[in-house]
C-alpha positions in Angstrom: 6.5 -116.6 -48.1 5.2 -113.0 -47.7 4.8 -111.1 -44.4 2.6 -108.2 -44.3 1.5 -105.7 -42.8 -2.3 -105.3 -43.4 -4.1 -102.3 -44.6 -7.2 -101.5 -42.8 -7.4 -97.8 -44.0 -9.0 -98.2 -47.4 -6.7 -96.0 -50.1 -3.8 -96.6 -47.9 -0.1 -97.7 -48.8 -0.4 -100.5 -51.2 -1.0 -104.0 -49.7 1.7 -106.5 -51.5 -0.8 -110.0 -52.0 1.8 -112.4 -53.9 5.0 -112.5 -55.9 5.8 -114.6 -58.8 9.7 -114.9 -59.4 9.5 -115.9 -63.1 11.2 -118.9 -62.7 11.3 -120.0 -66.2 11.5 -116.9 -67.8 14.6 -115.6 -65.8 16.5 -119.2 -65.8 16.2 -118.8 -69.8 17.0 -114.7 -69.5 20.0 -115.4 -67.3 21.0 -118.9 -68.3 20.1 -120.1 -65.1 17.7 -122.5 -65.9 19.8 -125.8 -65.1 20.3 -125.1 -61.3 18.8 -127.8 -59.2 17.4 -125.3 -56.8 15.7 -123.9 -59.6 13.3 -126.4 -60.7 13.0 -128.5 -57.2 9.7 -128.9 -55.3 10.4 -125.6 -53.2 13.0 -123.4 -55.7 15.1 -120.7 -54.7 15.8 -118.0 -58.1 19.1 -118.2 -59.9 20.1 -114.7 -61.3 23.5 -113.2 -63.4 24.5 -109.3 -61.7 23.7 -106.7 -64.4 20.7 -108.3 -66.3 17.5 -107.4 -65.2 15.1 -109.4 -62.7 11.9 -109.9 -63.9 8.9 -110.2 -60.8 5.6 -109.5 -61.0 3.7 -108.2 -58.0 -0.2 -108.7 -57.0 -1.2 -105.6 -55.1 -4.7 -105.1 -53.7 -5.4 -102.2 -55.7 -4.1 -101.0 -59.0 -0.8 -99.6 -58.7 -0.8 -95.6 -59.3 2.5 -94.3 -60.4 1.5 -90.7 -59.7 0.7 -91.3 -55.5 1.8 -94.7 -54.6 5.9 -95.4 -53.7 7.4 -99.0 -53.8 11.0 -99.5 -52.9 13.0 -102.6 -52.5 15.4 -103.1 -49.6 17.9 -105.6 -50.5 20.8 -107.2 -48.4 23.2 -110.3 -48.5 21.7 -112.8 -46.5 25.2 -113.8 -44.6 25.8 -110.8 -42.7 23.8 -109.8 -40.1 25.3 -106.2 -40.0 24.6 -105.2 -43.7 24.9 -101.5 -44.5 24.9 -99.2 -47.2 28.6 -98.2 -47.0 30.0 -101.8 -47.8 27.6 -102.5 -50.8 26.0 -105.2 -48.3 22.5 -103.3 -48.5 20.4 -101.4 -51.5 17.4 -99.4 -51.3 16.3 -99.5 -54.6 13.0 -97.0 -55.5 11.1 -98.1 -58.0 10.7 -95.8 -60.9 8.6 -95.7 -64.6 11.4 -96.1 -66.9 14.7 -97.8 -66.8 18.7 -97.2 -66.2 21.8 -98.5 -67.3 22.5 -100.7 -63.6 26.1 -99.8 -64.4 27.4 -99.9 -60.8 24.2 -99.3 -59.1 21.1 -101.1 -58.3 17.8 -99.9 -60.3 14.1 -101.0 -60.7 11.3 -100.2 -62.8 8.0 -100.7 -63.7 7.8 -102.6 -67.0 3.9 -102.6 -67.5 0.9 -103.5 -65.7 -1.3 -106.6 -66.3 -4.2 -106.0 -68.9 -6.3 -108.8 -67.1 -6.2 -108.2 -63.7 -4.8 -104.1 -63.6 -3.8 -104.9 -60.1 -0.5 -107.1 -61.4 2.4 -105.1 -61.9 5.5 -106.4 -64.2 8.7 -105.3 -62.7 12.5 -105.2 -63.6 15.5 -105.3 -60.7 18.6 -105.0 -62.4 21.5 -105.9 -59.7 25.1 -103.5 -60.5 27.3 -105.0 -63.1 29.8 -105.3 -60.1 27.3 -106.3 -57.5 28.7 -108.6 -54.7 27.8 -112.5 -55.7 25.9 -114.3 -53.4 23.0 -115.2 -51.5 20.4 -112.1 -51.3 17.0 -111.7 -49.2 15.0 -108.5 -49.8 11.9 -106.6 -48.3 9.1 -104.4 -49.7 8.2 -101.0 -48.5 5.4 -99.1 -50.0 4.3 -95.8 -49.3 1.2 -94.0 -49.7 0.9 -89.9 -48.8 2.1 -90.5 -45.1 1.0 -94.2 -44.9 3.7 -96.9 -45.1 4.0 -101.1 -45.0 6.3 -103.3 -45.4 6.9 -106.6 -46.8 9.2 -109.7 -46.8 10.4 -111.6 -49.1 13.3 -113.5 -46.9 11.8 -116.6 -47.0 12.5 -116.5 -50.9 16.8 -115.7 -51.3 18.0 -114.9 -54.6 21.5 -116.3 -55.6 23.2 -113.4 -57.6 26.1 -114.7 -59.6 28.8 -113.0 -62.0 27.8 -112.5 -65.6 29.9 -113.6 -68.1 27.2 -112.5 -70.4 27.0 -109.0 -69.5 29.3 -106.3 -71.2 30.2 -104.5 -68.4 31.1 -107.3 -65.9 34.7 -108.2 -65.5 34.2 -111.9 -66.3 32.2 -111.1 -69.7 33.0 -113.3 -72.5 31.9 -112.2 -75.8 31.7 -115.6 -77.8 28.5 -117.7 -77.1 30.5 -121.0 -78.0 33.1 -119.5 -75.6 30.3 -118.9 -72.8 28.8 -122.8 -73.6 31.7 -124.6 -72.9 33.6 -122.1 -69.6 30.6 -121.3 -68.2 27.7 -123.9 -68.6 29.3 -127.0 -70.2 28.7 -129.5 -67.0 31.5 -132.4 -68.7 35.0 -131.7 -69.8 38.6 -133.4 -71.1 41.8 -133.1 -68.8 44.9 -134.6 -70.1 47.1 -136.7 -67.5 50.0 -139.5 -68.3 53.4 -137.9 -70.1 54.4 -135.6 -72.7 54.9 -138.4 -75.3 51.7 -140.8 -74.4 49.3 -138.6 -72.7 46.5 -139.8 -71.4 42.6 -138.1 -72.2 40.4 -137.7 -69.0 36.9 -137.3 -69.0 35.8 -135.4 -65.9 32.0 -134.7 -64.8 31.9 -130.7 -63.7 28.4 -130.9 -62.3 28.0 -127.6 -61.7 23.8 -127.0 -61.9 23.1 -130.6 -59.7 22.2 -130.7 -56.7 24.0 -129.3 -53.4 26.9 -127.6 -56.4 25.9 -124.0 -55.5 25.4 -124.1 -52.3 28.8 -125.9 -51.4 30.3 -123.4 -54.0 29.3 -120.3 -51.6 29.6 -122.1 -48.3 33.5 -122.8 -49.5 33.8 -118.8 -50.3 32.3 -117.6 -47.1 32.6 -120.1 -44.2 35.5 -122.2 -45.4 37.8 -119.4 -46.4 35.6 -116.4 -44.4 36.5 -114.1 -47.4 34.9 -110.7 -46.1 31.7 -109.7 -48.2 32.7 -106.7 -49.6 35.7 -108.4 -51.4 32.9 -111.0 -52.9 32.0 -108.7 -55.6 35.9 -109.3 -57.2 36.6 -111.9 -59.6 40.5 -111.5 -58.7 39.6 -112.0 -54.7 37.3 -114.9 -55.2 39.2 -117.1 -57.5 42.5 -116.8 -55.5 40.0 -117.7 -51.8 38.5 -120.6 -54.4 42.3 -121.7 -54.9 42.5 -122.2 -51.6 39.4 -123.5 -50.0 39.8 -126.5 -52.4 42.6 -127.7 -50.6 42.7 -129.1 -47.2 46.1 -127.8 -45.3 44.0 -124.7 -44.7 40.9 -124.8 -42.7 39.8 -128.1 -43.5 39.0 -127.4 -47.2 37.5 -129.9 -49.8 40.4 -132.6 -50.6 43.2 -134.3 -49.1 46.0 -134.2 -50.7 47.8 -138.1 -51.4 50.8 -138.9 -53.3 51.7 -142.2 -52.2 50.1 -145.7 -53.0 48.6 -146.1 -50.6 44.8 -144.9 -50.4 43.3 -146.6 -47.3 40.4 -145.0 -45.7 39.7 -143.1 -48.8 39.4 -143.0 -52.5 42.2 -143.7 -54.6 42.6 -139.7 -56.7 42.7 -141.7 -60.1 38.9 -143.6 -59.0 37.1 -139.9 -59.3 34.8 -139.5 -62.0 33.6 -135.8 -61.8 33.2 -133.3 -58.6 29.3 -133.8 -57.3 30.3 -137.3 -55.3 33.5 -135.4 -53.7 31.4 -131.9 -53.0 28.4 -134.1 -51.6 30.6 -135.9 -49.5 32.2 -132.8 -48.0 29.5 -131.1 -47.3 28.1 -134.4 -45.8 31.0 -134.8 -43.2 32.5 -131.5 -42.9 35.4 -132.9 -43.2 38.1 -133.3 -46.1 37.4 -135.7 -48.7 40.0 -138.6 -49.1 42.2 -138.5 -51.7 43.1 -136.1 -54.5 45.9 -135.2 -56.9 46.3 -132.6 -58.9 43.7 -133.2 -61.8 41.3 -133.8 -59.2 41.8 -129.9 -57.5 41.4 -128.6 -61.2 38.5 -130.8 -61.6 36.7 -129.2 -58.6 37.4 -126.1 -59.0 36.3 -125.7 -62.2 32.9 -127.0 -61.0 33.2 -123.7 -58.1 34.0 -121.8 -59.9 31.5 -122.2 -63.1 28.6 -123.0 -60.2 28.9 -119.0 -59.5 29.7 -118.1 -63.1 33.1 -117.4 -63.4 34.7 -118.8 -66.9 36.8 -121.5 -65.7 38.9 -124.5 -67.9 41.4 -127.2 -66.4 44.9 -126.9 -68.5 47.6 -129.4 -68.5 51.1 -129.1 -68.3 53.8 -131.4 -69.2 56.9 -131.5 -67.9 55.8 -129.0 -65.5 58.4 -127.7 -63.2 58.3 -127.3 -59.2 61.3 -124.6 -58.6 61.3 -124.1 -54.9 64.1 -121.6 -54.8 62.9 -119.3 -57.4 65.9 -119.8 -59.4 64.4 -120.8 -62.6 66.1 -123.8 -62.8 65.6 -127.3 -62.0 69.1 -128.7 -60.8 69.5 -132.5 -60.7 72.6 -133.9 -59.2 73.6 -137.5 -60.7 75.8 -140.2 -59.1 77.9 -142.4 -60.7 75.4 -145.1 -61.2 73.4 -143.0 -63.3 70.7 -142.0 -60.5 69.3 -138.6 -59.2 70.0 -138.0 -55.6 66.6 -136.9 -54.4 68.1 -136.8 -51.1 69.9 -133.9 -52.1 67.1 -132.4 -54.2 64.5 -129.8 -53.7 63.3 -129.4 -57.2 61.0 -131.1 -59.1 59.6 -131.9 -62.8 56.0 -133.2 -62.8 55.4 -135.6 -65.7 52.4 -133.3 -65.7 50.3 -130.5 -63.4 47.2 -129.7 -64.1 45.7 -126.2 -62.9 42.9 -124.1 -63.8 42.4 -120.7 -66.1 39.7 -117.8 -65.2 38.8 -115.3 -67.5 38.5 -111.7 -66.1 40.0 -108.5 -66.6 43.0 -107.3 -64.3 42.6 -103.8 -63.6 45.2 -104.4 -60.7 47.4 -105.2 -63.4 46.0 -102.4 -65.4 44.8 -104.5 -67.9 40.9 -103.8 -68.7 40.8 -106.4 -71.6 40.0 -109.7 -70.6 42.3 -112.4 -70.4 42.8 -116.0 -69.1 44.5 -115.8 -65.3 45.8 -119.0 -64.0 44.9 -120.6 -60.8 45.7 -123.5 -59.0 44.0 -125.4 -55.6 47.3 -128.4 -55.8 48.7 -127.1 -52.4 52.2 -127.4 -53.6 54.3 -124.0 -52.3 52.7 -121.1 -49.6 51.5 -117.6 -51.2 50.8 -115.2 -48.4 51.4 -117.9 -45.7 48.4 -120.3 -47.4 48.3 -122.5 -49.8 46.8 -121.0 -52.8 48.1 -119.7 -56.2 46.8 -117.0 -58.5 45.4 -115.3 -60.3 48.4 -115.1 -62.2 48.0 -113.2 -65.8 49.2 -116.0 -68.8 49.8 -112.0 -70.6 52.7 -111.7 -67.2 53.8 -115.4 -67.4 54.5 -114.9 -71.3 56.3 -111.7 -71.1 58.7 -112.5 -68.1 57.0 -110.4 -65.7 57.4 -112.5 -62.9 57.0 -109.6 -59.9 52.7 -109.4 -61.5 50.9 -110.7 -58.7 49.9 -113.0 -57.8 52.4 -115.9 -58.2 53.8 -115.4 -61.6 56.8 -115.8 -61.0 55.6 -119.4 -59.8 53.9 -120.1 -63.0 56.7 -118.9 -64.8 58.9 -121.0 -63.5 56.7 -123.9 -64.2 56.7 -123.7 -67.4 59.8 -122.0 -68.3 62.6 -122.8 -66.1 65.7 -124.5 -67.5 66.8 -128.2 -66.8 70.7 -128.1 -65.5 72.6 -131.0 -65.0 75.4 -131.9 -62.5 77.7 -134.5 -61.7 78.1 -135.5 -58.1 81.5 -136.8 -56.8 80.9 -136.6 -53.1 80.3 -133.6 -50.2 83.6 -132.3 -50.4 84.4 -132.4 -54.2 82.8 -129.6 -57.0 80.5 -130.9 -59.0 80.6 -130.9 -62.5 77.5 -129.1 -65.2 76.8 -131.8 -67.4 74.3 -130.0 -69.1 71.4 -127.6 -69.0 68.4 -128.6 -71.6 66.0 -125.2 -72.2 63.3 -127.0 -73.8 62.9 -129.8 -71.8 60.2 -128.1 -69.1 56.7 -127.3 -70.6 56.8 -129.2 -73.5 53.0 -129.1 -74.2 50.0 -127.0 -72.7 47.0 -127.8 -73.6 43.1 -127.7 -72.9 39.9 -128.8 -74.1 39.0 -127.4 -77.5 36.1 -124.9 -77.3 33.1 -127.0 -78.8 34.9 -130.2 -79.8 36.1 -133.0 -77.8 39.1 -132.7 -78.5 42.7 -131.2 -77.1 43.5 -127.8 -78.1 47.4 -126.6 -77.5 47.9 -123.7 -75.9 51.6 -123.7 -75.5 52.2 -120.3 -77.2 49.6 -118.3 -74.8 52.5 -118.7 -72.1 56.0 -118.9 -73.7 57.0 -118.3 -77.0 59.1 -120.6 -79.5 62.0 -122.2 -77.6 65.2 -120.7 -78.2 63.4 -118.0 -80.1 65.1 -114.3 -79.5 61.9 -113.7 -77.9 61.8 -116.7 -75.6 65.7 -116.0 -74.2 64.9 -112.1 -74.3 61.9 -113.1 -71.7 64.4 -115.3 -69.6 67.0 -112.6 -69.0 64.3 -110.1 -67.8 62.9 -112.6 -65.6 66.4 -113.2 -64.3 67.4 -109.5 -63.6 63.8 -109.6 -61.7 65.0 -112.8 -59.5 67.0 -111.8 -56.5 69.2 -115.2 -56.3 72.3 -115.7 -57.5 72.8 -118.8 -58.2 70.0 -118.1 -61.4 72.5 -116.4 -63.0 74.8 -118.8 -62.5 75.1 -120.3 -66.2 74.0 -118.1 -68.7 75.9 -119.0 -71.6 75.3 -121.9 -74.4 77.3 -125.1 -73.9 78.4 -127.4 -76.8 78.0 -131.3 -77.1 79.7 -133.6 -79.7 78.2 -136.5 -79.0 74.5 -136.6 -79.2 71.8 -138.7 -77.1 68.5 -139.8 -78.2 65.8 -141.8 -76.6 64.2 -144.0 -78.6 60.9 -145.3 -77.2 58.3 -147.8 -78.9 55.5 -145.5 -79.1 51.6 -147.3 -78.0 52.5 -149.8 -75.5 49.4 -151.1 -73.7 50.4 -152.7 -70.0 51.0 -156.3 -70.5 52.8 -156.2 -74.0 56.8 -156.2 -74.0 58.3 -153.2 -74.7 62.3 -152.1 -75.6 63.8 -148.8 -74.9 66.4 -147.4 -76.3 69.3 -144.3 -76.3 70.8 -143.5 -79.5 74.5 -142.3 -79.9 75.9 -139.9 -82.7 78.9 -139.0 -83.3 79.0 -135.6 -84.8 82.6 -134.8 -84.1 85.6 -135.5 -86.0 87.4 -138.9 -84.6 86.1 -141.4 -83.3 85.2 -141.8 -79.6 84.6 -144.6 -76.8 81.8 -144.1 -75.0 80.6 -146.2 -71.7 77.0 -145.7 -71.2 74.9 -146.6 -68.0 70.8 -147.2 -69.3 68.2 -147.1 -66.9 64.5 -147.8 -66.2 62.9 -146.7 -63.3 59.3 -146.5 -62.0 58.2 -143.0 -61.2 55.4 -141.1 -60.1 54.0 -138.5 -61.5 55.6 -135.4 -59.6 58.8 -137.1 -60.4 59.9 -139.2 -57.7 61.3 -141.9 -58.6 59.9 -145.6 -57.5 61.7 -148.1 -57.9 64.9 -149.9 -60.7 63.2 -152.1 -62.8 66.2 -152.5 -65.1 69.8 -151.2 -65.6 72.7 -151.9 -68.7 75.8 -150.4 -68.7 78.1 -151.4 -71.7 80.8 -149.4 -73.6 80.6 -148.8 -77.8 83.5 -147.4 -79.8 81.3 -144.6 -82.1 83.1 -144.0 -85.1 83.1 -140.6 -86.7 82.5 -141.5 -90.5 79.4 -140.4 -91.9 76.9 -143.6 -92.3 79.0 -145.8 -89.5 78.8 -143.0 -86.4 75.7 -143.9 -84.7 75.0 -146.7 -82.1 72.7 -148.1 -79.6 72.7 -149.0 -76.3 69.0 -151.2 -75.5 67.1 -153.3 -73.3 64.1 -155.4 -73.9 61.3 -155.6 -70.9 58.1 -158.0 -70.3 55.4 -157.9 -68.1 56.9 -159.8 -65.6 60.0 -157.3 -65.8 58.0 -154.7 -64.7 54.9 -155.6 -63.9 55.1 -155.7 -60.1 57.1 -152.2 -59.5 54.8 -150.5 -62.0 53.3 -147.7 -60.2 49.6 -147.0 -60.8 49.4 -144.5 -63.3 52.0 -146.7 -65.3 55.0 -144.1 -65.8 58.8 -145.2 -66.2 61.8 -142.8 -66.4 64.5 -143.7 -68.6 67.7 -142.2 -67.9 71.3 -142.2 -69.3 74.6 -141.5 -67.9 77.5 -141.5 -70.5 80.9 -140.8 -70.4 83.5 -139.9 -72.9 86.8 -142.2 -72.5 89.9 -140.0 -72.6 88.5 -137.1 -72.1 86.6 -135.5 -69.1 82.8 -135.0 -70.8 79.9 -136.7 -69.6 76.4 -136.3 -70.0 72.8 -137.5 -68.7 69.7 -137.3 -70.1 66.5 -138.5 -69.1 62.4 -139.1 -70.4 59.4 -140.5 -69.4 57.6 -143.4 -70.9 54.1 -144.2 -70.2 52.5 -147.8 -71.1 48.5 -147.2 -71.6 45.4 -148.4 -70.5 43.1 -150.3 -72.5 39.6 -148.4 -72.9 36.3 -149.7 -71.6 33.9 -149.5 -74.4 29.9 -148.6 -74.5 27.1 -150.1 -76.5 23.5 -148.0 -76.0 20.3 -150.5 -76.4 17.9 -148.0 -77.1 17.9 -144.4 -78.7 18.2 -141.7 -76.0 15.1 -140.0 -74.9 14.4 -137.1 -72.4 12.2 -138.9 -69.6 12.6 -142.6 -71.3 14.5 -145.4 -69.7 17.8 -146.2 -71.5 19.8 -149.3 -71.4 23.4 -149.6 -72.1 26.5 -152.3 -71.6 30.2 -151.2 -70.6 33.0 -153.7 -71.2 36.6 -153.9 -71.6 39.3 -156.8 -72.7 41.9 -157.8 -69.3 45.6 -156.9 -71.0 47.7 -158.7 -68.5 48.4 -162.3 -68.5 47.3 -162.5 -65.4 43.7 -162.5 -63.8 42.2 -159.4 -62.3 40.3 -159.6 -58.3 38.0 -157.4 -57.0 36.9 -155.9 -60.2 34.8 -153.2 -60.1 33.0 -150.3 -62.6 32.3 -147.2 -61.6 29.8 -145.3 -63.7 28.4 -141.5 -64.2 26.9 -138.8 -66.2 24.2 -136.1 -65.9 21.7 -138.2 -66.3 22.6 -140.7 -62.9 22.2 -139.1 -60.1 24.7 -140.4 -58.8 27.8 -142.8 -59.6 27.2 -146.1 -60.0 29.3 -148.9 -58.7 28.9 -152.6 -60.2 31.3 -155.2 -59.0 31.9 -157.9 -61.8 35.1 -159.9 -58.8 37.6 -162.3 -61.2 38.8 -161.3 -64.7 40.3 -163.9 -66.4 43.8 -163.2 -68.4 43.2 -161.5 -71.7 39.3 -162.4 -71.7 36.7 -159.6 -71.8 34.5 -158.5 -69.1 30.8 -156.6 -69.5 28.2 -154.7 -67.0 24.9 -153.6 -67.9 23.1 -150.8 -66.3 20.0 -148.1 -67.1 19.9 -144.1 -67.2 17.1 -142.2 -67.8 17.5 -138.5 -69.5 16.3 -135.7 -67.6 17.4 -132.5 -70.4 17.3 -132.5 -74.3 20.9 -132.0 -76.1 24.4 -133.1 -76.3 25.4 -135.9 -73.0 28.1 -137.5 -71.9 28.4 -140.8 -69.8 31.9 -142.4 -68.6 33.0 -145.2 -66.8 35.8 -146.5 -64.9 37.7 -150.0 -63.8 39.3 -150.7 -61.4 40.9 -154.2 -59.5 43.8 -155.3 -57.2 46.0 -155.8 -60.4 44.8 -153.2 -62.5 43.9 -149.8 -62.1 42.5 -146.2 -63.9 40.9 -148.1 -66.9 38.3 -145.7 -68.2 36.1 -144.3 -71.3 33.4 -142.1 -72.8 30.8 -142.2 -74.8 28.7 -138.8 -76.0 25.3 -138.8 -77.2 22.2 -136.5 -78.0 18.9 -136.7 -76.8 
């Protein structure tokens, strides 16, 4: 809506009659066009800093470039004391040719209508470093000593970064790179363990409804980040990191690592971020439950909503070092157990946390380059739980003191995995072992254009036990401050080896035998007593519950061709079935000892049994606008049956999730829903689809398809 001033004094000021904001021709211009609020019955513009506005402005006379002046006064609609000074206002002439926009706002005339002479074309071009947000602006013009004014504040503009644009620090040069960080509204995240990982489909959502709106309200009101910071990339992500997570100020999503998900949704029933951002800003209050996939999920959506490049990364083996000593120490008893009583540290079968693209000139780093994030709230930075941006470039090179938190990501994925034997309070404990390549085994991603994993491993660490890699330990030692990091610096030697050996493709339900190999690569033989355990564990490491434990004793001989030796157990269902955790992880462990001599060792792994996948069949050939049927089903893998069954189901073109209940599953028999989407956009789609019951739990699949 327009309010005016009117004219009464013939060749006054000029008198502003309409504007049209070029809705379809700046949502193409800026990429822009897939808002919500962009195409909805009463639309609100959509526009990337640095690229130029296009308006045009009905006047009731033809606009004289020679007499008549036209300015527009812009400022951020959330702050009612906008000034010049803090880059919350602009006064922006308009003027007959244009300028770079490089750090200032700028607006010319492009060309005047040929039909109606009165219709002016105009381009605004907000600063390549212009602070992101919600802006309102008015319309002065000026005649000799005449003036009026107009406003436009009934009609915001949402200004967003601009990965696009050269001179912005988030720019991204590659249009395949810009596709899938920046507009790309489904994605892959990788769960489950290092040797049976687990593929995730997750919907971003970023253009639906309600997505940029919460994305703002969670910068300004959740986290109150002041407005002048709002223009930095660096300052938004790390407020983003936090406002995600609920410890502080009632962010988006409660944290849950138990079992037990009353009152809430269990973390692995999510499907995307639009039902969790909808519900939040709903209630106001934080949305029940999430783990740490979940954070990177909606975050990514936040943080592409207001166009910073964002991607989830997973990884495994990922290592929680609360002391900053870049080690994880695990003290064993003599049954072959970790005393988590006595423990601080952690390994996460996996983490998953986010990358942003920008450049660091903090850092002094101009080129752009991926900066990790996280919103899990697992340690305080700055008395808050947030994390980042931490430079990959600083977590490679050992340069742990880079802000922010790099010396936290380091650790994650580089710390060293030590060993010790615990005899009681008052006797010294023995180092086992220390294992260098046993945290941040794999790192990994979505692969740009391709649904498929990319690894990404050597962006943050280079080759284990590379010069390279130990050179980049000791200077991230010397930078640590506690002692005890230092404690163990040289290489230890074993002579008899332990391997694992783990059936690999297990799906819950089928028996399965694990295993630990012993070699004898010494030069007499040697009795060894072995204790073999399988435990349940969750995902951040803690351990559940025994599900089964061996201990025998084997004389390994030292002749090549007769020095190896196993130590096994076989499991069914019903072995494990009932201690099984729900996201279906086991740690196997071994404790050994050397008779007649005083060497022991331990070593441990995790072993994942999968999920069977839920399968789609389309009816009809996907059209935008047409009505589409389709069928989900899946086979029960337990020899049991399956209550309270239930599919969740979503995708861009479902509004929102679905939920169909199909009750009783019978034992290995196969189960079906049916259900219609309709297209609303032309291109590539994806649609997933979840199970879940009393018995059985994170069963889920994909399907992609053009329209």
């Amino acid at each position: 809506m327009i309010r005016r001033t009117p004219n009464t004094t013939g060749m006054g000021p000029l008198n502003l009659e309409w504007i049209n904001y070029c809705f379809v021709k700046n949502g193409q211009k800026h990429r822009t066009d897939k808002y919500y609020c962009m195409y909805e019955r009463n639309p609100t513009l959509v526009v990337r800093r640095g690229f130029p506005i296009c308006f045009y402005l009905k006047f009731d006379r033809e606009f004289d470039m020679a007499n008549d002046s036209v300015s527009f006064m812009f400022k951020l609609a959330e702050t009612g004391d906008a000034n010049f000074g803090n880059n919350t206002m602009a006064a922006v002439p308009l003027k007959d040719n244009p300028s770079n926009g490089n750090g200032h706002w700028s607006a010319y005339v492009m060309s005047t209508d040929d039909v109606d002479p009165n219709v002016v074309s105009v381009r605004i071009t907000p600063p390549n470093n212009c602070i992101v947000g919600q802006w309102i602006f008015d319309i002065d013009t000026r005649s000799g000593q005449e003036a009026a004014m107009f406003s436009a504040k009934g009609n915001p503009i949402y200004i967003l970064f601009n990965p696009w644009c050269p001179t912005d620090e988030v720019y991204l040069k590659d249009d395949a790179l810009r596709d899938e960080y920046v507009l790309s509204e489904e994605g892959l995240m990788w769960r489950g363990s290092h040797n049976r990982q687990k593929e995730v489909m997750w919907k971003y959502g970023q253009f639906q409804k309600n997505m940029l709106e919460s994305s703002f309200l969670l910068l300004l009101k959740i986290r109150r980040l002041a407005l002048i910071h709002c223009s930095d990339p660096i300052k938004v992500s790390r407020s983003l990191s936090a406002a995600v997570n609920a410890p502080d100020e009632l962010g988006v999503v409660q944290g849950n690592w138990t079992e037990d998900f009353s009152g809430g949704t269990a973390p692995i029933n999510w499907l995307g971020s639009v039902d969790i951002l909808n519900q939040y800003i709903k209630t106001k209050k934080p949305v029940k439950y999430g783990q740490c996939w979940v954070y990177a999920g909606v975050l990514t959506t936040v943080c592409r909503a207001i166009g910073i490049p964002c991607r989830p990364v997973t990884a495994y083996c990922a290592a929680h070092d609360t002391q900053n000593s870049l080690t994880i120490d695990y003290l064993v008893d003599d049954d072959g157990k970790i005393i988590e009583e006595l423990q601080t540290d952690s390994i996460w079968n996996y983490h998953v946390w986010n990358e942003v693209w920008m450049a660091r000139p903090d850092l002094n780093i101009l080129d752009r380059s991926w900066q990790v994030i996280d919103a899990t709230p697992q340690e305080l930075s700055e008395g808050q739980f947030k994390c980042g941006p931490a430079s990959v470039t600083a977590v490679k090179n050992g340069d742990i003191r880079a802000p922010y938190d790099t010396a936290f990501v380091y650790s994650e994925v580089n710390a060293d995995k030590v060993y010790w034997r615990y005899y009681g309070i008052s006797q010294p404990m023995k180092l086992l072992r220390k294992d260098t390549e046993a945290i941040g085994k794999l790192i990994c991603t979505k692969a740009v254009g391709k649904w498929e994993q990319e690894n990404i491993t050597d962006n943050y660490k280079y080759p284990e036990k590379s010069t390279e890699e130990r050179i980049t330990m000791h200077k991230a030692l010397k930078q640590n401050n506690s002692i005890f990091s230092r404690y163990y610096l040289n290489e230890d030697f074993n002579e008899i080896k332990f391997d694992f050996e783990l059936v690999d493709d297990i799906i819950v339900g089928e028996n399965f035998r694990v295993a630990v190999r012993i070699t004898n690569k010494g030069h007499k033989d040697y009795t060894v007593k072995v204790i073999l355990r399988v435990d349940t564990v969750d995902y951040t490491g803690k351990n559940g519950s025994l599900v089964t434990k061996v201990e025998q004793q084997k004389v390994v001989l030292h002749d090549p061709g007769s020095n190896v030796e196993f130590v096994q157990t076989a499991l069914t269902y019903f072995d494990y079935g009932n201690d099984v955790k729900s996201q279906n992880v086991f740690n196997i462990s071994c404790l050994a000892s050397v008779v007649d001599t005083d060497y022991e060792y331990f070593g441990q792994d995790d072993f994942r049994v999968r999920k069977p996948d839920i399968e789609f069949e389309m009816h009809d050939k996907p059209a935008m606008s047409r009505e589409v049927r389709a069928t989900v089903k899946f086979r029960n893998p337990l020899p049991l049956s399956l209550k309270d069954g239930k599919f969740f189901i979503a995708g861009s073109s479902l509004p929102k999730t679905l939920e169909i209940k199909v009750g009783k599953v019978s034992a290995k028999k196969t189960t079906s829903v049916s259900f219609k989407f309709t297209p609303q956009f032309t291109g590539k789609q994806v649609i997933s689809a979840k199970f879940t019951s009393k018995q059985l739990q994170d069963v889920d699949g994909y399907l992609q398809f053009m329209v």
